[in-house]
N, C-alpha and C positions, 0 to 999 in steps of 0.2 A: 504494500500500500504506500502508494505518494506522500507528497502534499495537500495539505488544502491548505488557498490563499483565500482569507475573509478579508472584506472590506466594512470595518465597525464603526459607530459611533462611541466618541467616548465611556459611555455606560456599558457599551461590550453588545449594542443590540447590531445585529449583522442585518448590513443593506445588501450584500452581492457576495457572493463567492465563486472561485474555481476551482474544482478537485484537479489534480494530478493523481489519477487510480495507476496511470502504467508507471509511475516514478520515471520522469522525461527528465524531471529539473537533477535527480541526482546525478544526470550526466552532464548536463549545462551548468549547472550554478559552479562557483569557481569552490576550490577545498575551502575545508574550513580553517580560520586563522587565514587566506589568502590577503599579503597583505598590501597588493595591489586596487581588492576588490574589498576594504573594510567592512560595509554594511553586508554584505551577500555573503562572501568569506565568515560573517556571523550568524548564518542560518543554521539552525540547530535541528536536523532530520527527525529528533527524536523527541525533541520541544517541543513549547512555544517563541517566535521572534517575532517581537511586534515594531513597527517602525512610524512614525508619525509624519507631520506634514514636512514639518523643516527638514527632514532627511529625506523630502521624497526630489529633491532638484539631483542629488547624489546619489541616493537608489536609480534616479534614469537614466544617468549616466554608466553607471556598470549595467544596469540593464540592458542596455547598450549592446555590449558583450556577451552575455548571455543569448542575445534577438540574433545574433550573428550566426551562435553556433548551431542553432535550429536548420535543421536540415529535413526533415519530414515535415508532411502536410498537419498533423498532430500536434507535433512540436512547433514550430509558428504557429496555428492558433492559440495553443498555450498561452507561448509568452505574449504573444499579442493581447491576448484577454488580462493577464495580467498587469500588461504595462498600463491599458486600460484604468484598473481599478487604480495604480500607483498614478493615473493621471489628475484623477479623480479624489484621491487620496491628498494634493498638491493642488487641487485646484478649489477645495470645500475644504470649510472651516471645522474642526472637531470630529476628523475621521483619521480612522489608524487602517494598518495593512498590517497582517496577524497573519504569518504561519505555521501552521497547525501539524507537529509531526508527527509521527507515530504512536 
């Protein structure tokens, strides 16, 4: 089992999410501690990592990276949906990006 990326409000009430059921991201996301890719290199597969709006200009930025290495039709929509929510997340007041690991 994946990912799942929520898009919350403060209080924790979920307006959107994307599951990762085939685990795409644990081949895209960079290692952990990656200390190129700070925010995403702190994704914890087996956690939660939550991210807020002021991190969301530098979550796009390595996301970036990630969107690159998408090479199936699965994997871009993926990350596409996700960058989505991280835009979303960056563009409205009081929402966090929450992923949800095993």
């Amino acid at each position: 089992m994946g990912l799942e990326i929520v898009l919350q409000t403060e209080s924790g009430a979920r307006i959107d999410s994307v599951n990762d059921p085939k685990n795409h991201l644990s081949k895209l996301l960079p290692q952990i501690g990656d200390e190129n890719h700070p925010l995403l290199g702190g994704i914890d597969p087996y956690g939660d990592t939550v991210f807020n709006r002021i991190q969301m200009s530098r979550f796009l930025l390595e996301w970036e990276t990630v969107s690159s290495h998408a090479v199936t039709i699965e994997e871009r929509e993926l990350v596409s949906k996700v960058g989505e929510l991280a835009l979303r997340c960056r563009d409205e007041a009081h929402l966090y990006i929450k992923f949800v690991g095993d």
